[in-house]
N, C-alpha and C positions, 0 to 999 in steps of 0.2 A: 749218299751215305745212308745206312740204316740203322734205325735203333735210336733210341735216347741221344737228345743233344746235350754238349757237357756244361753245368754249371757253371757260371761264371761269378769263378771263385778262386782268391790267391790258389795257386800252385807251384809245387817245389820243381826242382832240377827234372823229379822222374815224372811228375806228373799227374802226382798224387794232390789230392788238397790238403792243404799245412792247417792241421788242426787247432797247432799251436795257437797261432795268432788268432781264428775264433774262440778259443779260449782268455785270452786276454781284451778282446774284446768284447764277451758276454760279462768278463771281470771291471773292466770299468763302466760300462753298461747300467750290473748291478750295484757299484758303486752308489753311481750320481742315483739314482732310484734309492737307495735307500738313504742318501744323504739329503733328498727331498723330503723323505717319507717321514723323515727327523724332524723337519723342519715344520712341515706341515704338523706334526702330532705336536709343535713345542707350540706351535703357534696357533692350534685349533682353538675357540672359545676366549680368544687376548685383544685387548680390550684397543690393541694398536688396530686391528681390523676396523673400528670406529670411522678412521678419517682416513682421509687421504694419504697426509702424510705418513702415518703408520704403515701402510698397504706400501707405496714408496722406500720407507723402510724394510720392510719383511723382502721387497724383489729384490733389496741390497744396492738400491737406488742412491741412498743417503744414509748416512750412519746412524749409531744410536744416539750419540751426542744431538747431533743436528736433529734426527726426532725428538729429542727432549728440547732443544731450542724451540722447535717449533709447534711443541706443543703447548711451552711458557707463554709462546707469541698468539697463539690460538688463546689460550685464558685470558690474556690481557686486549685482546679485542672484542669480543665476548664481552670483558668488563666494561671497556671502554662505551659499547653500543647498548648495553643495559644502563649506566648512570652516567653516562656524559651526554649519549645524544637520548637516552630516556626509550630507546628502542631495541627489539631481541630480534634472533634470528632462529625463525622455525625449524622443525628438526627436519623437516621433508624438505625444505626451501632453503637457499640460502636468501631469500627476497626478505628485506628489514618489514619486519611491522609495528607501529605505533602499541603503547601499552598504554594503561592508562598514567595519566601525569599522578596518581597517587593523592594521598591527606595531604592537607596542606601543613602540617606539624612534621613532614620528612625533610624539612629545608632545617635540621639543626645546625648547629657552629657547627659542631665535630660533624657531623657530616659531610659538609661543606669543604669543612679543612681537610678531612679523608680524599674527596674527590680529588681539593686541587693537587695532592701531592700525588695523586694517581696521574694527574693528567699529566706532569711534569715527567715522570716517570716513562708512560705514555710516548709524550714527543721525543725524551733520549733516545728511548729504541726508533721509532719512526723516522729520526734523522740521520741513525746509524742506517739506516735501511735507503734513505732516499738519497744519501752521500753515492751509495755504493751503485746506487740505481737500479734495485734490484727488489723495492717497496712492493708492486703492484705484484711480479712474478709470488713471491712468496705469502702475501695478502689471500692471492688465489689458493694458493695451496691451502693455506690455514684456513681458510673460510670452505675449503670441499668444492669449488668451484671447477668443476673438470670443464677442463679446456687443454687446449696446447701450450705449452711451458715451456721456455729456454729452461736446459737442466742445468748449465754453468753459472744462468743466475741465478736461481734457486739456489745452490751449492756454495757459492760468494756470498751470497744474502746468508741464509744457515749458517755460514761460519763466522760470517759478520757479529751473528746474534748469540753462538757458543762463545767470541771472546768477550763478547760484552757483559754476559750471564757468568761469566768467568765457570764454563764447566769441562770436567776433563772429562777422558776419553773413559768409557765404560769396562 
């Protein structure tokens, strides 16, 4: 045979290439590309890009509900490791580091009383979380901790902690 080999490309009864159907396919194509391109300009500069969780969020990993659970659960661990165990978590690291134990005039009542009603607080969520068994998976997340994650328990645990936060759906 000579001359040009034929592209290997839908063709109709005569033999022709059916234009049609690359045209609905450069149409959905363009779709998903600019249904990204949305997403991206909504999401450029948002403050979800931060954590983990958030990023999880935006791939449509877990909802918005469940990032807001679990950004409740990120603040109150946070708290917890600043005034319970007296120690923070770097922004480069997630590795705890000692602070200083502070004046010795921070041990007021009310402070005191603030704490323990945090801590109380604290262990409800924590044992909504270890009931379900699904503590340490979601701990990771909220803490930035990239590693590999069961997504079902993550997903269990988040929802565990949207009914518990009583939040609805966005």
């Amino acid at each position: 045979m000579t001359g040009r080999k034929r592209k290997l490309k839908p063709r109709g009864s005569t033999g022709r290439i059916k234009t049609s159907e690359y045209r609905r396919d450069n149409e959905r194509i363009l779709g998903v590309l600019n249904r990204i391109k949305h997403k991206l300009i909504s999401v450029a500069g948002s403050e979800r890009l931060e954590c983990w969780a958030g990023e999880l969020c935006i791939k449509g990993d877990i909802s918005d509900t469940q990032f807001l659970a679990a950004e409740r659960w990120t603040k109150m661990l946070n708290r917890y490791d600043s005034q319970v165990l007296n120690e923070q978590r770097g922004p480069a690291s997630p590795a705890l580091e000692k602070r200083d134990p502070g004046r010795p005039d921070d041990d007021s009542p009310d402070k005191i009383a603030r704490i323990e009603e945090f801590k109380e607080a604290f262990i409800d969520n924590e044992l909504i979380l270890k009931r379900s068994g699904t503590l340490e998976t979601v701990n990771r997340v909220c803490r930035g901790e990239r590693c590999l994650i069961d997504m079902t328990a993550l997903w269990f645990g988040l929802n565990e902690l949207v009914t518990y936060y009583r939040l609805t759906e966005v």
